[in-house]
PDBQT receptor file of N, H, CA, C and O in Angstrom, charges set to zero:
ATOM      1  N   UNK A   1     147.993 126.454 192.897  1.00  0.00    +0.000 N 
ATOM      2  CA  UNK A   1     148.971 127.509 192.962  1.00  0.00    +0.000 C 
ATOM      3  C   UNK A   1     149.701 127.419 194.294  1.00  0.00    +0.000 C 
ATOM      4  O   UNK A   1     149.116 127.086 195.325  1.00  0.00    +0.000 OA
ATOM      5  N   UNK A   2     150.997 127.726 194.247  1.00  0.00    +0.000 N 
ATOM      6  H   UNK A   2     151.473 127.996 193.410  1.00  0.00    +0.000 HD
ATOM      7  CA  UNK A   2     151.737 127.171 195.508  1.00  0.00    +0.000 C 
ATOM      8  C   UNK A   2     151.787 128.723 195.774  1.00  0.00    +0.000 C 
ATOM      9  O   UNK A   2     151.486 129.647 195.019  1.00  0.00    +0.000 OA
ATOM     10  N   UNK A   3     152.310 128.741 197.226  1.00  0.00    +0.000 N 
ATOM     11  H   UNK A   3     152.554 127.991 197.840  1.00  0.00    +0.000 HD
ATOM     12  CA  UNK A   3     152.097 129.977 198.145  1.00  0.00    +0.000 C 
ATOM     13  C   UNK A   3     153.076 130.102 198.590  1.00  0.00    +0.000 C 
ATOM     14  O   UNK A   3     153.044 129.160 199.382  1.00  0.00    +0.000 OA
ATOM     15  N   UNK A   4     154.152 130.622 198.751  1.00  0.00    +0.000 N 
ATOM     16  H   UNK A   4     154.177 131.387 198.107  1.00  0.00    +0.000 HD
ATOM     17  CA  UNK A   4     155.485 130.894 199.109  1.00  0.00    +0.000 C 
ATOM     18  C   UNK A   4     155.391 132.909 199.253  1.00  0.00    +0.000 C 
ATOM     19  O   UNK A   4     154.507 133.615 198.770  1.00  0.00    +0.000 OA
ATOM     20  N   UNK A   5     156.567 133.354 200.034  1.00  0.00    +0.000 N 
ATOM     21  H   UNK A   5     157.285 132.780 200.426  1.00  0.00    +0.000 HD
ATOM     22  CA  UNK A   5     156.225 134.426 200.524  1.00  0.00    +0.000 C 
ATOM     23  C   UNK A   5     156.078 135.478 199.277  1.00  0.00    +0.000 C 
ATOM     24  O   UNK A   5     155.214 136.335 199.461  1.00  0.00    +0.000 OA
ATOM     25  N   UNK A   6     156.651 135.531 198.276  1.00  0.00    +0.000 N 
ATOM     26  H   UNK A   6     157.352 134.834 198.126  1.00  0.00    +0.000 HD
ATOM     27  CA  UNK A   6     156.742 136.216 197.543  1.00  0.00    +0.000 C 
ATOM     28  C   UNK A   6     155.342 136.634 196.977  1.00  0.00    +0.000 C 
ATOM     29  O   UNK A   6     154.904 137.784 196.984  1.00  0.00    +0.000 OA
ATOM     30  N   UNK A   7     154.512 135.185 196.337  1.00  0.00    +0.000 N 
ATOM     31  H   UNK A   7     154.868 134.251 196.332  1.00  0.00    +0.000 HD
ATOM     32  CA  UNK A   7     153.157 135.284 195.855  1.00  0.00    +0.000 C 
ATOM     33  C   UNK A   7     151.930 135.220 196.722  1.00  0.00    +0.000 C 
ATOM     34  O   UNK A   7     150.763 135.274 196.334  1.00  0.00    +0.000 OA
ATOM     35  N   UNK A   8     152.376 135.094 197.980  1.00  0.00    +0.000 N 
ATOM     36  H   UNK A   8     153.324 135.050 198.295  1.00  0.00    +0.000 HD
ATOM     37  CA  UNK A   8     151.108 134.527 198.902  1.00  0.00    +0.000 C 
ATOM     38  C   UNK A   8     149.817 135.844 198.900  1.00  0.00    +0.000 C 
ATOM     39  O   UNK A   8     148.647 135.538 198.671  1.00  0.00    +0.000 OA
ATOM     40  N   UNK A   9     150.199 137.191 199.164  1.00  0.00    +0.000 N 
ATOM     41  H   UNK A   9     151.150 137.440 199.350  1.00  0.00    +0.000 HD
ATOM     42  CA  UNK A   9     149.363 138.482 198.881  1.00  0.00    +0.000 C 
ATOM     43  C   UNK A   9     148.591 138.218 197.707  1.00  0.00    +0.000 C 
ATOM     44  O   UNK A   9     147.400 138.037 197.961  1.00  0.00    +0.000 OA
ATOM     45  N   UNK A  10     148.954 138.129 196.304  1.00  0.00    +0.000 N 
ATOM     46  H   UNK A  10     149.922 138.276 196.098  1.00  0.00    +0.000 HD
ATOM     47  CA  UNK A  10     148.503 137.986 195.582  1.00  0.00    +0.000 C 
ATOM     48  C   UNK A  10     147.454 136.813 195.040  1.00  0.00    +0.000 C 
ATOM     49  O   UNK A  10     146.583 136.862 194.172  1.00  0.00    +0.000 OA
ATOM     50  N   UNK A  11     147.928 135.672 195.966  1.00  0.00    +0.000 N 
ATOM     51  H   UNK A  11     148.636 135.632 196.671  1.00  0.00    +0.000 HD
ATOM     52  CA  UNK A  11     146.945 134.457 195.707  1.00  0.00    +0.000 C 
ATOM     53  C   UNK A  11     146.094 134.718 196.519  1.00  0.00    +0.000 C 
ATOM     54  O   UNK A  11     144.981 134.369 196.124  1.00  0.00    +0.000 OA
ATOM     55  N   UNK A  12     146.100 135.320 197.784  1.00  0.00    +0.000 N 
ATOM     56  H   UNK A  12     147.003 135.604 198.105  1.00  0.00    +0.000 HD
ATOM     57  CA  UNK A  12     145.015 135.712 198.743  1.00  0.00    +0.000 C 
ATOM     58  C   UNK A  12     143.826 136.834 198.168  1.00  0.00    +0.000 C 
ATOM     59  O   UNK A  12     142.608 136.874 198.344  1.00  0.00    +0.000 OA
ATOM     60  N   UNK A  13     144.925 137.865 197.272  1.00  0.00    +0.000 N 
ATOM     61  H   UNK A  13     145.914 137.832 197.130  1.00  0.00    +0.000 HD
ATOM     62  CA  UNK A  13     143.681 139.082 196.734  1.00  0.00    +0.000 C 
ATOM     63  C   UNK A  13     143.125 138.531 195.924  1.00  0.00    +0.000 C 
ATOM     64  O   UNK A  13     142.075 139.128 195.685  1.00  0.00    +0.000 OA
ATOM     65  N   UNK A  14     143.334 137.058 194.907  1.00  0.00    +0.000 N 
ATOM     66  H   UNK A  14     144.187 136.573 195.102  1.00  0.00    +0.000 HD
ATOM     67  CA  UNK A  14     142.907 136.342 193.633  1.00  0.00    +0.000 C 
ATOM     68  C   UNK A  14     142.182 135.650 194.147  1.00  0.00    +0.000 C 
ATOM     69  O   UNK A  14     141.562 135.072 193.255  1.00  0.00    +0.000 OA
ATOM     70  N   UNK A  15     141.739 135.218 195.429  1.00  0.00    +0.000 N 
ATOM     71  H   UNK A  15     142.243 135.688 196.153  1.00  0.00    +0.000 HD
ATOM     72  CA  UNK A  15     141.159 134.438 195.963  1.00  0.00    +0.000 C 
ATOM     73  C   UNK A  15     139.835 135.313 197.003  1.00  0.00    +0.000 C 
ATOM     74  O   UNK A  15     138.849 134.799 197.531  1.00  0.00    +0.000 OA
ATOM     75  N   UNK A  16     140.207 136.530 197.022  1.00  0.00    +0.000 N 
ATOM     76  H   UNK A  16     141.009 136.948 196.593  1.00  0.00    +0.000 HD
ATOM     77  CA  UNK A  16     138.982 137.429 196.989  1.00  0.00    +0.000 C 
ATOM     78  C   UNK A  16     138.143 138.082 196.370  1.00  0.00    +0.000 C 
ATOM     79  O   UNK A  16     137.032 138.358 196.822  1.00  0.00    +0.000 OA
ATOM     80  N   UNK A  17     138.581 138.424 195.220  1.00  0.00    +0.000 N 
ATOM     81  H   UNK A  17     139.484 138.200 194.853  1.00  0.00    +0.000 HD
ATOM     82  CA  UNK A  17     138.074 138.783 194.192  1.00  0.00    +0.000 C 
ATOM     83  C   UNK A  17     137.636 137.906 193.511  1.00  0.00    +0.000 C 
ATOM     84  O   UNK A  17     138.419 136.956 193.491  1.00  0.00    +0.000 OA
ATOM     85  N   UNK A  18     136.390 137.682 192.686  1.00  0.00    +0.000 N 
ATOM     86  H   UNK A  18     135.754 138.453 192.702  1.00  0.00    +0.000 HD
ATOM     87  CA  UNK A  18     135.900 136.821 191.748  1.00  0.00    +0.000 C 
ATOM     88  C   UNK A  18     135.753 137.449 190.501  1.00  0.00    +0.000 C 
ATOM     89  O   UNK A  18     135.662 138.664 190.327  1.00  0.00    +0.000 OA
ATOM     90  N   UNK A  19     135.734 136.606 189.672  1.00  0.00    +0.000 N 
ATOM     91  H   UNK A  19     135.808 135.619 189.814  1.00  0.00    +0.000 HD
ATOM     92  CA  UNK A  19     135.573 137.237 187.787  1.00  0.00    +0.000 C 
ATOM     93  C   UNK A  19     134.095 137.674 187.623  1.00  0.00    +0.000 C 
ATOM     94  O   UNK A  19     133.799 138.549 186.809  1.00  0.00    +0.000 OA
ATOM     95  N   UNK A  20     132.990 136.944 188.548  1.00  0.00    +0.000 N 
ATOM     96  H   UNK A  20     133.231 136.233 189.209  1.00  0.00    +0.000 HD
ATOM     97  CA  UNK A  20     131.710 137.397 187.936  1.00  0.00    +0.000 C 
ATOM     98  C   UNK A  20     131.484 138.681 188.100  1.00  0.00    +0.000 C 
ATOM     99  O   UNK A  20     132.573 139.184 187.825  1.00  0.00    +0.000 OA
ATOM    100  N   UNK A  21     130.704 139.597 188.395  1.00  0.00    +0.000 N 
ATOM    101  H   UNK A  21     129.819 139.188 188.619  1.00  0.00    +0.000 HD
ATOM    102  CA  UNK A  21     130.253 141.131 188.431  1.00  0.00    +0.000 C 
ATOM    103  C   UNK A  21     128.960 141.059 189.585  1.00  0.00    +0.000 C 
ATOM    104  O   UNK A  21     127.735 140.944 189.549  1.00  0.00    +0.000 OA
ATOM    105  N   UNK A  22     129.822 141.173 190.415  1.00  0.00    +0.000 N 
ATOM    106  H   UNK A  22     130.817 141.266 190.444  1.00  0.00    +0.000 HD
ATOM    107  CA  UNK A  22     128.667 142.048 191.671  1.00  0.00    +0.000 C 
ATOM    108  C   UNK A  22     128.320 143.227 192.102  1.00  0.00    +0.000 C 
ATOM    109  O   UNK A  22     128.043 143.581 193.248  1.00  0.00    +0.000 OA
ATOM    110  N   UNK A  23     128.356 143.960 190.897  1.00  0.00    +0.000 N 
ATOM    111  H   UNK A  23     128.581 143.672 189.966  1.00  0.00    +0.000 HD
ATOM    112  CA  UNK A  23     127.750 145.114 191.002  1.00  0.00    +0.000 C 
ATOM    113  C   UNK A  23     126.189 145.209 191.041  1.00  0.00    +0.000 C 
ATOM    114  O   UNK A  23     125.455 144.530 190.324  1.00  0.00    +0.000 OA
ATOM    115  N   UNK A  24     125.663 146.352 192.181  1.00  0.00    +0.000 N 
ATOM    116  H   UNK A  24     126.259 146.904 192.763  1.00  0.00    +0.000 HD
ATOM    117  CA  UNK A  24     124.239 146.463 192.323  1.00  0.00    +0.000 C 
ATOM    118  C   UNK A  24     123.808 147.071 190.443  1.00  0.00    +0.000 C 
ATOM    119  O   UNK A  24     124.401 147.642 189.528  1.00  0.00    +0.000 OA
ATOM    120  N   UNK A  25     122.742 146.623 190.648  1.00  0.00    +0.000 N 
ATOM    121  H   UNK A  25     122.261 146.159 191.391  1.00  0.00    +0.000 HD
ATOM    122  CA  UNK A  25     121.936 147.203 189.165  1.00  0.00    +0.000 C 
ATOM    123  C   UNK A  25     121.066 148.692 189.581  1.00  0.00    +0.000 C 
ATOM    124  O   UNK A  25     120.614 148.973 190.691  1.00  0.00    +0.000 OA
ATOM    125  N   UNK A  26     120.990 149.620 188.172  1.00  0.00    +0.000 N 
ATOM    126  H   UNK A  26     121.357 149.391 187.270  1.00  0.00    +0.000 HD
ATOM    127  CA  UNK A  26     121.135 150.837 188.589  1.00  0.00    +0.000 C 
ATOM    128  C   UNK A  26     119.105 150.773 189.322  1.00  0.00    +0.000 C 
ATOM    129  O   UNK A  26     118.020 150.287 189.003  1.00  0.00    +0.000 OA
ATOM    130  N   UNK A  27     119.776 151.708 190.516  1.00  0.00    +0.000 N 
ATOM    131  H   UNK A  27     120.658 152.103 190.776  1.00  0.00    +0.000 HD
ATOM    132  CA  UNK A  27     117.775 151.680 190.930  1.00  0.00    +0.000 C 
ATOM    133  C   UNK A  27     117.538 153.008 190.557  1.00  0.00    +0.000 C 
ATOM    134  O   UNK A  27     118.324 153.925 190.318  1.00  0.00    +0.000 OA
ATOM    135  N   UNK A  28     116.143 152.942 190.546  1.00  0.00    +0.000 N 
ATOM    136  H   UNK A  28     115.504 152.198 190.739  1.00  0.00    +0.000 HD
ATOM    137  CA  UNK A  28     115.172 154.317 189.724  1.00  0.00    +0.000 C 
ATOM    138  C   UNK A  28     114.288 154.989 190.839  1.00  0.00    +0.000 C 
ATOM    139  O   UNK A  28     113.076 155.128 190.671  1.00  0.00    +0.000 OA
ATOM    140  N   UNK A  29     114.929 155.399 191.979  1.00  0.00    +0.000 N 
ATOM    141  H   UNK A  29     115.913 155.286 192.116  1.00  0.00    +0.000 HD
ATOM    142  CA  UNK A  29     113.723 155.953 193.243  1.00  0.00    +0.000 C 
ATOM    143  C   UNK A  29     112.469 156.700 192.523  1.00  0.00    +0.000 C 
ATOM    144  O   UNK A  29     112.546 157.501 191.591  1.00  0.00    +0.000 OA
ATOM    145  N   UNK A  30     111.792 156.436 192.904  1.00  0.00    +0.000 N 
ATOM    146  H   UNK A  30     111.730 155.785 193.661  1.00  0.00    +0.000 HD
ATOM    147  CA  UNK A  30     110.432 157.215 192.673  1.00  0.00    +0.000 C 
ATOM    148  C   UNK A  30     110.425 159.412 192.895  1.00  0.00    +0.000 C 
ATOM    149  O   UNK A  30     111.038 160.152 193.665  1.00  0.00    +0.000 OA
ATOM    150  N   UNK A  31     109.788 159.580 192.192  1.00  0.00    +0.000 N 
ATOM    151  H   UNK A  31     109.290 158.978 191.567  1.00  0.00    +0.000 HD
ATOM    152  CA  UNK A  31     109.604 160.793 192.378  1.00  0.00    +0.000 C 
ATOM    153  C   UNK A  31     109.380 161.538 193.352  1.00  0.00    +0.000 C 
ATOM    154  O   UNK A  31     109.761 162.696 193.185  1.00  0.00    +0.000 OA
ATOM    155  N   UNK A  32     109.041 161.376 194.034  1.00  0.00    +0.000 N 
ATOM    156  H   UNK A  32     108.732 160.434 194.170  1.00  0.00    +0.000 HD
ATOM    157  CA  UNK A  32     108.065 161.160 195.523  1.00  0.00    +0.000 C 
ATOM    158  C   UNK A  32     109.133 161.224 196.716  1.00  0.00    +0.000 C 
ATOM    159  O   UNK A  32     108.961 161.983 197.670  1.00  0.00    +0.000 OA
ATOM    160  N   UNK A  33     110.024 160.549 196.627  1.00  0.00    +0.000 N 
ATOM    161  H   UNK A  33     110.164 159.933 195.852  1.00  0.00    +0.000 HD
ATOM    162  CA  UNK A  33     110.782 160.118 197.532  1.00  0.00    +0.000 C 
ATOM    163  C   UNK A  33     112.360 160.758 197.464  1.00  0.00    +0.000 C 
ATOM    164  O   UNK A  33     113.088 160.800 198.456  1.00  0.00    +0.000 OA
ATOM    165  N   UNK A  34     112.786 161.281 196.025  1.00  0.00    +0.000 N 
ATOM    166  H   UNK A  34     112.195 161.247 195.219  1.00  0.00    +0.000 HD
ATOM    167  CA  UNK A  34     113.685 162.081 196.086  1.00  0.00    +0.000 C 
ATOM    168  C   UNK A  34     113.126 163.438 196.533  1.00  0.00    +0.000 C 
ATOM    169  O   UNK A  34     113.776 164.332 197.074  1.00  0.00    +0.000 OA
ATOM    170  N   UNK A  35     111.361 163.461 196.114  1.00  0.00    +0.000 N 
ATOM    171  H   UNK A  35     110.833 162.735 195.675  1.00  0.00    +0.000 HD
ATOM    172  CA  UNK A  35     111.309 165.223 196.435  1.00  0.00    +0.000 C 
ATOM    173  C   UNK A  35     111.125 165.357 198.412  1.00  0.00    +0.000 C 
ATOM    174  O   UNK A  35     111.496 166.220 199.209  1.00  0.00    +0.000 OA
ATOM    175  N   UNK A  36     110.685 164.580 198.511  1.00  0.00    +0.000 N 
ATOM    176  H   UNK A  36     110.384 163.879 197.864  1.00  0.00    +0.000 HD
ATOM    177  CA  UNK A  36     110.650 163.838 200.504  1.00  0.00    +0.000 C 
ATOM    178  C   UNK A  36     112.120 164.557 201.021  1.00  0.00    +0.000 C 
ATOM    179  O   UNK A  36     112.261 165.361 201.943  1.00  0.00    +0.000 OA
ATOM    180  N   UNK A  37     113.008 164.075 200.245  1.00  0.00    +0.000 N 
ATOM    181  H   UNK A  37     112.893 163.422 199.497  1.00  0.00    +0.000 HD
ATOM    182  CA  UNK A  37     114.517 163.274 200.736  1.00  0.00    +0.000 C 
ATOM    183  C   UNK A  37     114.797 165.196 200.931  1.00  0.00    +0.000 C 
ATOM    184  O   UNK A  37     115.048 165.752 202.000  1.00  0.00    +0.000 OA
ATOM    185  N   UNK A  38     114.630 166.007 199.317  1.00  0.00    +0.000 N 
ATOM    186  H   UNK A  38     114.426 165.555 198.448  1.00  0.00    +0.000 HD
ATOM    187  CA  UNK A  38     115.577 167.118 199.043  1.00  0.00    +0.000 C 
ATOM    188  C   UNK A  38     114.369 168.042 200.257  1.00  0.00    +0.000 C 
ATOM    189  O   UNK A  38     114.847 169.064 200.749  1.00  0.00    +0.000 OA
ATOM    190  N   UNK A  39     113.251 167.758 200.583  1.00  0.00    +0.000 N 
ATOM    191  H   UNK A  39     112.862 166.928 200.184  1.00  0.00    +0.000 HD
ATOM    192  CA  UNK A  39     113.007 168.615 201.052  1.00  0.00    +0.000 C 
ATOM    193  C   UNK A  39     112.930 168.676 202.903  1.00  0.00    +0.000 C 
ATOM    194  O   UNK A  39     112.453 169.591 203.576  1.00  0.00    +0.000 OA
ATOM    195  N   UNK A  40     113.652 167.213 203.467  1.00  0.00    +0.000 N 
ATOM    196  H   UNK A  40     114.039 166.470 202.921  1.00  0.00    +0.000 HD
ATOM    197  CA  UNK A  40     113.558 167.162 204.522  1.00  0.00    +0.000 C 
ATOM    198  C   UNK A  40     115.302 167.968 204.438  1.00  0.00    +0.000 C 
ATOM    199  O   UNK A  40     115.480 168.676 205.428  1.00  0.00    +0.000 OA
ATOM    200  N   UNK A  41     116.296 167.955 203.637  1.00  0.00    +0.000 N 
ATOM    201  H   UNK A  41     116.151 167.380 202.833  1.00  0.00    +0.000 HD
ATOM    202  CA  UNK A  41     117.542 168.544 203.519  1.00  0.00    +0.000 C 
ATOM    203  C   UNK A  41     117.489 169.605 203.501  1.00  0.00    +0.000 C 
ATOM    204  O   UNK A  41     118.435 170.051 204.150  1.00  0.00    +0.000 OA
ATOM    205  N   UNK A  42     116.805 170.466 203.054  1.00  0.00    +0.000 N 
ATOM    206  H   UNK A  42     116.036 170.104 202.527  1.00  0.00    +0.000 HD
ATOM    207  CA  UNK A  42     116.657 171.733 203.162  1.00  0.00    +0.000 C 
ATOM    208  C   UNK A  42     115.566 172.017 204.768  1.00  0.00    +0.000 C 
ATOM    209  O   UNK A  42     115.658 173.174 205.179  1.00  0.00    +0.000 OA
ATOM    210  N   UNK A  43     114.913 171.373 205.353  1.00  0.00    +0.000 N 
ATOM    211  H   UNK A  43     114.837 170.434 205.019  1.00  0.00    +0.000 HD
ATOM    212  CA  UNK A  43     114.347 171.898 206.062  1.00  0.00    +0.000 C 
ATOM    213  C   UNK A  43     115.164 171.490 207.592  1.00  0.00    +0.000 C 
ATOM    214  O   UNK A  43     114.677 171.704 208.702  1.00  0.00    +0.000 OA
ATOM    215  N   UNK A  44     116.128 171.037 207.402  1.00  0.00    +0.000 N 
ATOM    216  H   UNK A  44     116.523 170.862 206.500  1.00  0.00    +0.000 HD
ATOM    217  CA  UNK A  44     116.970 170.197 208.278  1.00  0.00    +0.000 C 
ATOM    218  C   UNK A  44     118.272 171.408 208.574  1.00  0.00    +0.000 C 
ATOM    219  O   UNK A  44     118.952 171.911 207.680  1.00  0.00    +0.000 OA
ATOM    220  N   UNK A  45     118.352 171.597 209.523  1.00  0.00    +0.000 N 
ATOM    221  H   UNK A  45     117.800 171.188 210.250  1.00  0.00    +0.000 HD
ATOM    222  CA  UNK A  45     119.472 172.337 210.324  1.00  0.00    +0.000 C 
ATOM    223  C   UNK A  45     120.124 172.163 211.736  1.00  0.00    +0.000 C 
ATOM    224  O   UNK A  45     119.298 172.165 212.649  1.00  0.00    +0.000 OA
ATOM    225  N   UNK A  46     121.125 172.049 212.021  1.00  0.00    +0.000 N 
ATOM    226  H   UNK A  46     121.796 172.048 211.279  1.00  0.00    +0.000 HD
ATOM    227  CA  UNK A  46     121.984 171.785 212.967  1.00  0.00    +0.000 C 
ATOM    228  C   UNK A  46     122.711 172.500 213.467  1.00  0.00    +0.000 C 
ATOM    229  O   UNK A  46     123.441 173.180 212.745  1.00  0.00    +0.000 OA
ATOM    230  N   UNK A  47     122.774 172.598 214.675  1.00  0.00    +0.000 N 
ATOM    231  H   UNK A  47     122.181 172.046 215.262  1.00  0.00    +0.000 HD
ATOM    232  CA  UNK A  47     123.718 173.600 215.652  1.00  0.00    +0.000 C 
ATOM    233  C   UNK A  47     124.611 173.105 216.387  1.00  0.00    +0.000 C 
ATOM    234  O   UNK A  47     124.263 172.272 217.224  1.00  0.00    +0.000 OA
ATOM    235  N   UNK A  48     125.834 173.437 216.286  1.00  0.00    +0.000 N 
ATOM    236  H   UNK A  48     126.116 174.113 215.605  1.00  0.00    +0.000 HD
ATOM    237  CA  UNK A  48     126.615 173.050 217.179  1.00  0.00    +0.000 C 
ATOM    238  C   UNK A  48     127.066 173.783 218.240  1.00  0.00    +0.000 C 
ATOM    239  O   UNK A  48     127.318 174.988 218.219  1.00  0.00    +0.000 OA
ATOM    240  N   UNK A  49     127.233 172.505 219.835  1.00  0.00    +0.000 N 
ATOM    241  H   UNK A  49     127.028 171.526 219.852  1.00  0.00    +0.000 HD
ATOM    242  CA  UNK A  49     127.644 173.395 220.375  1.00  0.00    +0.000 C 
ATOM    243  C   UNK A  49     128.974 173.123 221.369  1.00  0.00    +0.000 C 
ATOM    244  O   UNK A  49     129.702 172.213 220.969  1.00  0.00    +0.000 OA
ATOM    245  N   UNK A  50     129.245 173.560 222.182  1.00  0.00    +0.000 N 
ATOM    246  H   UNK A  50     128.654 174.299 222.507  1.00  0.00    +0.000 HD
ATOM    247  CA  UNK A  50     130.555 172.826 222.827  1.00  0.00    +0.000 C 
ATOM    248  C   UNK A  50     130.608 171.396 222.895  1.00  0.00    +0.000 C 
ATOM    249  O   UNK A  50     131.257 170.608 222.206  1.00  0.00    +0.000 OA
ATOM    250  N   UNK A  51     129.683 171.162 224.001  1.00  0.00    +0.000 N 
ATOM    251  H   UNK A  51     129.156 171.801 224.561  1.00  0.00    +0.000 HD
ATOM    252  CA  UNK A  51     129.778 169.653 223.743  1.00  0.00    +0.000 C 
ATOM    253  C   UNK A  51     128.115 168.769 223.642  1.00  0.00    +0.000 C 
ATOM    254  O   UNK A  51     127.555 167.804 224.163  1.00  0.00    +0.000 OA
ATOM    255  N   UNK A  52     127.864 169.738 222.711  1.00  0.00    +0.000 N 
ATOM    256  H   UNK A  52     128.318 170.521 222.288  1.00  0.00    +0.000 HD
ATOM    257  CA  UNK A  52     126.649 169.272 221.904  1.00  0.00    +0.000 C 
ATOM    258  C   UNK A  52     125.982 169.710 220.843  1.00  0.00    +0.000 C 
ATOM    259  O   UNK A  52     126.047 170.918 220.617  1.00  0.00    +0.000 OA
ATOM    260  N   UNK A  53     125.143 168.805 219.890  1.00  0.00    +0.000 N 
ATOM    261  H   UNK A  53     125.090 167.824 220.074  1.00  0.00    +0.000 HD
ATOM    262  CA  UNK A  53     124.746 169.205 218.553  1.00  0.00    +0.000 C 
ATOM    263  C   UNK A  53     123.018 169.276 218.514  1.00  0.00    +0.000 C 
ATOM    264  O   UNK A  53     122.293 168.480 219.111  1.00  0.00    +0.000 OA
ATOM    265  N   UNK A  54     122.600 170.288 217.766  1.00  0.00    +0.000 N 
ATOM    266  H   UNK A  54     123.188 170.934 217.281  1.00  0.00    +0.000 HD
ATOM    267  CA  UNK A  54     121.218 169.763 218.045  1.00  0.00    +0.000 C 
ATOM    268  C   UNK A  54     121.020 170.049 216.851  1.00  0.00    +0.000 C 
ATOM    269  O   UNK A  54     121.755 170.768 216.174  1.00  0.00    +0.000 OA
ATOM    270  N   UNK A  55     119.399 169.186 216.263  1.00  0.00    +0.000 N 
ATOM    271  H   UNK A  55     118.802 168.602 216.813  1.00  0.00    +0.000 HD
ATOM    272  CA  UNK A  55     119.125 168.856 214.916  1.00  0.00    +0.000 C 
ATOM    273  C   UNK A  55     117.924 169.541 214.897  1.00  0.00    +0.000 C 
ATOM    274  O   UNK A  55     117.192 169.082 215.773  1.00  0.00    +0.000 OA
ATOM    275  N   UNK A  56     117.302 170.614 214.161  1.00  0.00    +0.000 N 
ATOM    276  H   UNK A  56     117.896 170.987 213.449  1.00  0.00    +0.000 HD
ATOM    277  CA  UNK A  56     116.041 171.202 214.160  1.00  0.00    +0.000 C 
ATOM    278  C   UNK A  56     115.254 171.223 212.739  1.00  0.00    +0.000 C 
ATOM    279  O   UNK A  56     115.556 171.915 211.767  1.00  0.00    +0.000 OA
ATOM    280  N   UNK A  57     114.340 170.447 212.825  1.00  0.00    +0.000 N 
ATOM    281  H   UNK A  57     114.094 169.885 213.615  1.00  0.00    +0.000 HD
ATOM    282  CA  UNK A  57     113.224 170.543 211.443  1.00  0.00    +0.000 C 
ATOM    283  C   UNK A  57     112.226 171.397 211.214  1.00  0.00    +0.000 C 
ATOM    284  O   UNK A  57     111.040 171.506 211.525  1.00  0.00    +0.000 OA
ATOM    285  N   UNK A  58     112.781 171.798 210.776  1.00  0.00    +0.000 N 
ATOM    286  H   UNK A  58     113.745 171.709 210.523  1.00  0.00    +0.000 HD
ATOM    287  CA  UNK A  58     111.564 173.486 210.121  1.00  0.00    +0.000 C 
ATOM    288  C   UNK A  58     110.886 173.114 209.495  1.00  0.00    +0.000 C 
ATOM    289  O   UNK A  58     111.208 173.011 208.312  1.00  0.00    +0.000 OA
ATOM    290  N   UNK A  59     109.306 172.618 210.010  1.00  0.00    +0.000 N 
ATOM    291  H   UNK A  59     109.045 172.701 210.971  1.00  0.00    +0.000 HD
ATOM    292  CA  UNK A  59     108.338 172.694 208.699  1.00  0.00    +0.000 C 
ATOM    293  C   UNK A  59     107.774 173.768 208.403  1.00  0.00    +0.000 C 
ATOM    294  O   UNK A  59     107.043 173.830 207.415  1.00  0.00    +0.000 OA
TER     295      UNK A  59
């Protein structure tokens, strides 16, 4: 494919993109580890302040 100004963008994005599929495959986290995740989110709070933030974990 010749490259002249008109097509050159397009041979460059055709030349980044590939036809195969690199998409990740779907993952299944464990039970365990979403209830970890939702409950460090809820126990997780932050304050802001002029020119600082602080992060406090409530167990």
């Amino acid at each position: 494919m010749r490259c002249n100004k008109n097509n050159k963008f397009y041979y460059l994005m055709a030349k980044i993109y590939s036809p195969k599929s690199l998409a990740i495959p779907r993952m299944k986290p464990k039970k365990e580890t979403v209830s970890f995740l939702l409950n460090y989110s809820k126990a997780l709070s932050i304050i802001k302040g002029k020119t600082m933030s602080f992060e406090i974990i409530a167990n």
